[in-house]
C-alpha positions in Angstrom: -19.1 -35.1 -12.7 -21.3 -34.1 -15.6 -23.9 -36.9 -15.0 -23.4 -36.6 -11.2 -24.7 -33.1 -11.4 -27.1 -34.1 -13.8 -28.7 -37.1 -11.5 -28.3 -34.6 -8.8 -30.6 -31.8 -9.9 -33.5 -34.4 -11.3 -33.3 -35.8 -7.5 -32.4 -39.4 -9.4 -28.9 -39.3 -7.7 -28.2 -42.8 -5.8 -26.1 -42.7 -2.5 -23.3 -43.9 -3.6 -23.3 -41.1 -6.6 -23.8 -38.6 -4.0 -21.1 -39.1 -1.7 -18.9 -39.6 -4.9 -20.0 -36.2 -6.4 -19.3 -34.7 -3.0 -15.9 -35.8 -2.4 -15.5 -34.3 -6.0 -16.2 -31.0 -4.5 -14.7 -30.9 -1.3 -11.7 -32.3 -2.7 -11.2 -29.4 -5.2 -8.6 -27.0 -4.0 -8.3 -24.6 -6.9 -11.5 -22.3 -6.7 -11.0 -21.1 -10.2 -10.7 -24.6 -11.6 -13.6 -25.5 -9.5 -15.6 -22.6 -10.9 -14.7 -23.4 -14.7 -15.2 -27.2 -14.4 -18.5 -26.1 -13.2 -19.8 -23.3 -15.4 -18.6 -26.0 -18.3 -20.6 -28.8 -17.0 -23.9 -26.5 -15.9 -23.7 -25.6 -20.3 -23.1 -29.0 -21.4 -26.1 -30.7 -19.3 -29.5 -31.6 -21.3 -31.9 -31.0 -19.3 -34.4 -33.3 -19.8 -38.1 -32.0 -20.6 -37.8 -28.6 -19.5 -37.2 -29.0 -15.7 -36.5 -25.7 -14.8 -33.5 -25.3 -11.9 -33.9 -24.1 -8.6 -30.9 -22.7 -8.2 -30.9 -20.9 -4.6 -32.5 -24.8 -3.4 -29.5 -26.7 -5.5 -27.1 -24.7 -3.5 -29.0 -25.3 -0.3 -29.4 -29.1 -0.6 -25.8 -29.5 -1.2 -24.9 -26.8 2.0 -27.1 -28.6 3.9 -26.9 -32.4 2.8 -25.8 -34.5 5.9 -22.8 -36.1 4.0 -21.9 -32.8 3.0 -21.5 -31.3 6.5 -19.7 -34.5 7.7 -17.2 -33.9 5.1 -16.5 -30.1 6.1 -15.6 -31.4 9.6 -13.1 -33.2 8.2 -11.4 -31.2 5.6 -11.6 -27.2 4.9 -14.0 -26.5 2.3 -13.2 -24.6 -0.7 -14.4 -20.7 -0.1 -16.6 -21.6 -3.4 -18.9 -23.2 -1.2 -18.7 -21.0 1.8 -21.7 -18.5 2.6 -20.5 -15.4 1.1 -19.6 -16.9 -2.7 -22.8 -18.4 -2.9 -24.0 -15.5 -5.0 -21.1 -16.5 -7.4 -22.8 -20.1 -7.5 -26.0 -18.8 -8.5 -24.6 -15.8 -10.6 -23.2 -18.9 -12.8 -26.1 -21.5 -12.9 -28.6 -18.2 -13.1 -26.4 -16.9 -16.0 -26.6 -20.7 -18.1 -30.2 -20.5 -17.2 -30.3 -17.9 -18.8 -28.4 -18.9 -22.3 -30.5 -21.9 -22.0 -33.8 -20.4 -22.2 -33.0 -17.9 -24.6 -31.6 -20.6 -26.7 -35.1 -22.1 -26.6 -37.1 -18.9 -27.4 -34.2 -17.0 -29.9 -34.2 -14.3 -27.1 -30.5 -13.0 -26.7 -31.1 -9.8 -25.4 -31.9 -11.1 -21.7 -28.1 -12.5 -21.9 -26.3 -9.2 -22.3 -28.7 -7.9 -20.0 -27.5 -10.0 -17.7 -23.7 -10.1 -18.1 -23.8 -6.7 -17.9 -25.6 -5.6 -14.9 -24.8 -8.2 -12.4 -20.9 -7.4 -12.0 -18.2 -7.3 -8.9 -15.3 -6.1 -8.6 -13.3 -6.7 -11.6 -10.0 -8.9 -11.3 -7.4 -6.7 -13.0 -4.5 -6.5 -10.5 -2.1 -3.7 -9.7 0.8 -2.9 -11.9 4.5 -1.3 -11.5 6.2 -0.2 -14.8 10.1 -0.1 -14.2 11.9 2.2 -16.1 13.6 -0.7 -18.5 10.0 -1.6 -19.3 9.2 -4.1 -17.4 5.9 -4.9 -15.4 5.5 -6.4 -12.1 1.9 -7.6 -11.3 2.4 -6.7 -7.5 -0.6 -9.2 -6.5 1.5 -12.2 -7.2 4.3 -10.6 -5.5 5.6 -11.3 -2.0 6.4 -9.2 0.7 9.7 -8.1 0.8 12.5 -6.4 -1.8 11.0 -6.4 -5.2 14.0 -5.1 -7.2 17.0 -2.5 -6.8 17.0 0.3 -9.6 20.2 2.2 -9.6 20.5 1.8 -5.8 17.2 2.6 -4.9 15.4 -0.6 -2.9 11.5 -1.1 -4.0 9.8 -2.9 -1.4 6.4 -4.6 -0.9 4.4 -5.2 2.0 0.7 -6.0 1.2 -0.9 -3.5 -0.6 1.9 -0.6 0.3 5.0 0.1 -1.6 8.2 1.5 -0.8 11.3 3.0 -1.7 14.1 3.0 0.2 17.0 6.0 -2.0 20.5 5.0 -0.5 22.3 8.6 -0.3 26.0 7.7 -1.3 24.4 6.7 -4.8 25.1 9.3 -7.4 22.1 9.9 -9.7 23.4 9.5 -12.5 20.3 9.2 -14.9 16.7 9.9 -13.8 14.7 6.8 -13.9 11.0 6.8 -13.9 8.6 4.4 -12.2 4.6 4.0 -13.0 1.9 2.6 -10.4 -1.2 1.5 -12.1 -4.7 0.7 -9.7 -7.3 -0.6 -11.8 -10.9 -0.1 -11.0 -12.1 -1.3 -7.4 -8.6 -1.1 -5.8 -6.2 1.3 -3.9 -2.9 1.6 -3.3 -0.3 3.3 -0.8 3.0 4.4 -2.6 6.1 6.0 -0.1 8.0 7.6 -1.9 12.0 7.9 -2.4 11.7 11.2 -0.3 9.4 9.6 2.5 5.9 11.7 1.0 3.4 8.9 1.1 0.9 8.5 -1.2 -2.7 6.9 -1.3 -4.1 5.9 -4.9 -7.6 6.1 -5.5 -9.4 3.0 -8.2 -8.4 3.6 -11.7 -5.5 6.0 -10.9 -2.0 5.8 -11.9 1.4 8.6 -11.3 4.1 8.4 -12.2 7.9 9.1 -10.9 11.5 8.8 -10.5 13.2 6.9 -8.4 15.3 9.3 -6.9 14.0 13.1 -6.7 16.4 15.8 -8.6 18.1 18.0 -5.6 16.3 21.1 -6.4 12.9 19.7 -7.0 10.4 16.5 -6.2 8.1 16.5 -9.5 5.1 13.5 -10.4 2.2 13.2 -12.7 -0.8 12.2 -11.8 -3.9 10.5 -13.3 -7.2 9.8 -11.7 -7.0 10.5 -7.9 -4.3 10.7 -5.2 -3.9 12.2 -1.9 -0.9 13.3 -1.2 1.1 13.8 2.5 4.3 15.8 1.1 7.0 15.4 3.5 8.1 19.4 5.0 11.4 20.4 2.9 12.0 24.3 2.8 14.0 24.3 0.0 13.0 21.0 -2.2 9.7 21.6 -3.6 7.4 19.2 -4.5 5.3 19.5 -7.7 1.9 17.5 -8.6 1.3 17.6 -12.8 -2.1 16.7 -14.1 -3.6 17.5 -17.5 -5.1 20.6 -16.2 -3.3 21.8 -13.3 0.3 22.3 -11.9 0.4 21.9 -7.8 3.8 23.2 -6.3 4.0 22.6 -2.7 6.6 22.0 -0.1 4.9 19.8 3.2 1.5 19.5 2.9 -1.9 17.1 2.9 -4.2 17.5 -0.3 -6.0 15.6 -3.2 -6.3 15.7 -6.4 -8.7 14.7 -8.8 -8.2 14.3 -12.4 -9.5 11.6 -14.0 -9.6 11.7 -17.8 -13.2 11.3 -18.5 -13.7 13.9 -15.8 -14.0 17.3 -17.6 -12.6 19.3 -14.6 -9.9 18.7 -12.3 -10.0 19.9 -8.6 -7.1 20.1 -5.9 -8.7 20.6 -2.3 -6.1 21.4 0.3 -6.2 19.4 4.3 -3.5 21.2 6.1 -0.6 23.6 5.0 -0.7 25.7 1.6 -0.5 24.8 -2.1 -0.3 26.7 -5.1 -2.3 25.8 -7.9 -1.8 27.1 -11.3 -3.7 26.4 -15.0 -1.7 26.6 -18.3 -3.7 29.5 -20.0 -6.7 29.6 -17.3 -7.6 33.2 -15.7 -9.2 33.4 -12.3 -12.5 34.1 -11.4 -12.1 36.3 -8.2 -9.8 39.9 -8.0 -8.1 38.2 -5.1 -6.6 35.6 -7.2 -3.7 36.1 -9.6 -4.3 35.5 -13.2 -4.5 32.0 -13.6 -2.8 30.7 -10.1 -4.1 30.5 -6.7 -2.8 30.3 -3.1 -5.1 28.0 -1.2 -5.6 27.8 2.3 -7.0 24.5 4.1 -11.0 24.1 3.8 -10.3 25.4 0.0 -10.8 23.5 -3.4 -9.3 24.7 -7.0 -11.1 23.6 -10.0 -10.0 23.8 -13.3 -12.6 22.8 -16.0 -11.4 21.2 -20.1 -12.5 23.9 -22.6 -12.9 27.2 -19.8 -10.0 29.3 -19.1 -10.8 29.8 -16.0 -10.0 29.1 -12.6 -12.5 28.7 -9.4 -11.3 28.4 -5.7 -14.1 27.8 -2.7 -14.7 26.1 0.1 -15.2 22.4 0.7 -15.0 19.7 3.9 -12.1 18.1 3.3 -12.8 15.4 5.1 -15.7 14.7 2.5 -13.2 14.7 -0.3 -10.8 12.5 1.2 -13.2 10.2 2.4 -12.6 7.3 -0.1 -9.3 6.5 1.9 -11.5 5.3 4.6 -13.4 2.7 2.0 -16.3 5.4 2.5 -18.5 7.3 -0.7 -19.6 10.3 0.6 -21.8 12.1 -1.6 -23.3 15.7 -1.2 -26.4 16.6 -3.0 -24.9 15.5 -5.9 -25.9 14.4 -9.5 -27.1 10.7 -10.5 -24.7 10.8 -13.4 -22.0 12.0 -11.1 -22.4 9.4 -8.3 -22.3 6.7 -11.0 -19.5 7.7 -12.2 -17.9 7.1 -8.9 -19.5 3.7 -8.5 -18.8 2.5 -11.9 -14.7 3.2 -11.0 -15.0 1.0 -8.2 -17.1 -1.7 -9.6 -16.3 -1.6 -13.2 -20.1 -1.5 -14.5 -21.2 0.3 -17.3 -24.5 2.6 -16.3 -27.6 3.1 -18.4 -29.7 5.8 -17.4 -33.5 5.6 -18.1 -36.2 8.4 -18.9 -36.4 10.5 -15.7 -33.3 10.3 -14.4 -31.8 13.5 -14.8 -31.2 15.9 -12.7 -31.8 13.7 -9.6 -29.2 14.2 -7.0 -28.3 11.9 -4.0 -26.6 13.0 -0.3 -25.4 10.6 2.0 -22.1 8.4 3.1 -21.8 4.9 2.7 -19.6 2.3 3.0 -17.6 1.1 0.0 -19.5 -2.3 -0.4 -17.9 -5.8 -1.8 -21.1 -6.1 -4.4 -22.3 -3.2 -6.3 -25.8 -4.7 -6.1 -25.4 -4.3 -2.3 -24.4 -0.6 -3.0 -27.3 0.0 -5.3 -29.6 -0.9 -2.3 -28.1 1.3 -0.2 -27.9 3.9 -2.5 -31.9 3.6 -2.8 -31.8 3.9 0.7 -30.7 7.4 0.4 -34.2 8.0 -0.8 
C-alpha cells in the first residue's frame, strides 16, 4: 500500500498497481482501520524532490478513476470514501502536509495551529454510572434492557433511556444513577416517575432509581430541560450549585454549567419556585432570596452576588437547543463561543477587537464547526 500510494501521487502508478491499490480500498471494511493504515502510510512516504500534494485532486482522481466507479457498483464503498468524509481525507493528508513542511523549515507552530482549529465533533460517547460503580458506554449498547437495579428495569432505545420502577418492590436502599453527555451530544432520560428529561452537550444529573414517597429530588450539571410529571403531593426538586428548583408538574430549563458564573432557571408552562442559598432578591415583590415564577419568566443566580434576578425571556429561545437549533440574541462573542465550543469541543482564541461584539440570529446546529463559523459570519 505504501509504494502504491506513493506511485500513485507521482502519476508513475502502472495499471495493474492501480486496480491492486483500489481493491485495497474498496475492500476495507473497518473505517477506522482504514483511516490509521492511511494517516500511517501518508507520514511514512518520501516524497521525492519536493512534489508538493494536491490533495483535493488526489481525492478526486481516485472518486472519479473509471476502475474506481466500476468497483462501487459492485460492492458498497466504505463511508471514508463517500462525499461527506472527504473533508476527513484531506483534513489527514492536509495535516502530514503540514508536519512535513514544517519538518523541512523547523516551523512547528503551523502544526498546533492546525490541530487545533480544524476540529468536529469530538468522539467521547455517553456514559451511565450505576450505583455499584460501574459504567456502561451506552453507544456500544443495544436496544433493549440494559440492567435491573433493585427491581427497577433500565432500558435503551437509541439515544433515549428509560426506567421502568416495578411498584411491589420495597425500597429498601436508595440507589443513585449518573448520565454523562459529553460535548456535541444530547440525551433524553425518562425517569422512574415518568418526568422526561432532555440533556443538553456536556451535562450530566444525577438520580435514584426509585423516587422517596414524599419527594422526587436530582442534581443537575450543565443544562436540562425538564417536563415534571403533575403529582400534588410528590414534589419534585432540581439541585444545582447555585439554585434549588421545587416544583410539582411543570416544563422548564436549567442552566448551570460550571464554567458559567450564573445559573438561570426559565419557566415554559406551570410554576416553579426558585431559591439561592444566601442570595437576596432584587425586586420588593420577591421574598428574600426565593422566587415564584410564572411562564415567560427567567431566575438568575450569579457566583460571588447574593442576589437574585427574575425577568422576562422567550422560552422558546432558551429551549431551542432541543430542536438542534442556536439561537442567539444580541449576545456577546465570548458568550456565543462558549456555546459553540460545548458542542464542537474547540478551544477559542479571541484576537484584538473582539470584544464587546455581539451576534443575533438562529441557526442550525451544524455537523462541522467550520460550517458553523460561516454561518455565524453570515450573521454579519
Amino acid at each position: 500500500m505504501r509504494q502504491l500510494l506513493s506511485k500513485y501521487i507521482a502519476d508513475t502508478i502502472s495499471e495493474d498497481e492501480l486496480d491492486e491499490l483500489l481493491d485495497n480500498i474498496v475492500n476495507k471494511d473497518d473505517d477506522s482501520e482504514l483511516e490509521q493504515l492511511l494517516t500511517a502510510i501518508l507520514e511514512e512516504i518520501e516524497v521525492a524532490g519536493g512534489v508538493e500534494v494536491d490533495t483535493e485532486g488526489l481525492y478526486q482522481r481516485i472518486l472519479n478513476d473509471p476502475s474506481f466507479v466500476n468497483r462501487k457498483k459492485t460492492r458498497r464503498i466504505s463511508k471514508w470514501w463517500s462525499y461527506g468524509a472527504a473533508a476527513a481525507l484531506l483534513l489527514t493528508i492536509g495535516v502530514w502536509l503540514v508536519i512535513w513542511n514544517s519538518s523541512l523549515s523547523g516551523n512547528r507552530d503551523i502544526i498546533a495551529g492546525v490541530e487545533r482549529t480544524i476540529t468536529t465533533a469530538p468522539t467521547d460517547r455517553p456514559l451511565l454510572r450505576l450505583a455499584d460503580g460501574r459504567s456502561i458506554d451506552l453507544d456500544r449498547m443495544p436496544n433493549g434492557v440494559l440492567v435491573v437495579e433493585n427491581g427497577v428495569e433500565i432500558k435503551l432505545q437509541g439515544d433515549a433511556l428509560y426506567y421502568h420502577a416495578e411498584p411491589t418492590v420495597a425500597n429498601n436502599e436508595v440507589s443513585t444513577n449518573t448520565i454523562v453527555i459529553p460535548k456535541g451530544r444530547q440525551y433524553q432520560i425518562t425517569l422512574p416517575d415518568g418526568s422526561g428529561v432532555w440533556l443538553n452537550a456536556a451535562s450530566e444529573i444525577t438520580y435514584p432509581i426509585r423516587f422517596e414517597n414524599d419527594h422526587r429530588e436530582v442534581k443537575v450539571q450543565g443544562e436540562a430541560y425538564f417536563e415534571v410529571r403533575h403529582a400534588a403531593d410528590w414534589p419534585f426538586i432540581v439541585n444545582t450549585s447555585m439554585q434549588r428548583i421545587e416544583v410539582l408538574g411543570t416544563h422548564f430549563n436549567v442552566s448551570a454549567y460550571s464554567d458559567d458564573a450564573y445559573t438561570k432557571t426559565t419557566l415554559v408552562e406551570g410554576r416553579v419556585r426558585i431559591s439561592s442559598p444566601g442570595a437576596a432578591a432584587d425586586d420588593a415583590t420577591l421574598q428574600g432570596g426565593s422566587a415564584l415564577l410564572m411562564p415567560g419568566q427567567q431566575a438568575v443566580s450569579r457566583m460571588h452576588l447574593k442576589q437574585l434576578t427574575v425577568h422576562t425571556v422567550d422560552p422558546e429561545d432558551i429551549i431551542s437547543w432541543k430542536e438542534n437549533l442556536f439561537v442567539f440574541s444580541n449576545e456577546e462573542i465570548s458568550a456565543v463561543m462558549k456555546k459553540v465550543s460545548r458542542w464542537y469541543d474547540v478551544e477559542v482564541e479571541y484576537k484584538d477587537g473582539m470584544a464587546g461584539k455581539r451576534i443575533g440570529g438562529s441557526i442550525p446546529i451544524l455537523d462541522n464547526v467550520g460550517e458553523m463559523m460561516e454561518a455565524l459570519k453570515a450573521t454579519g
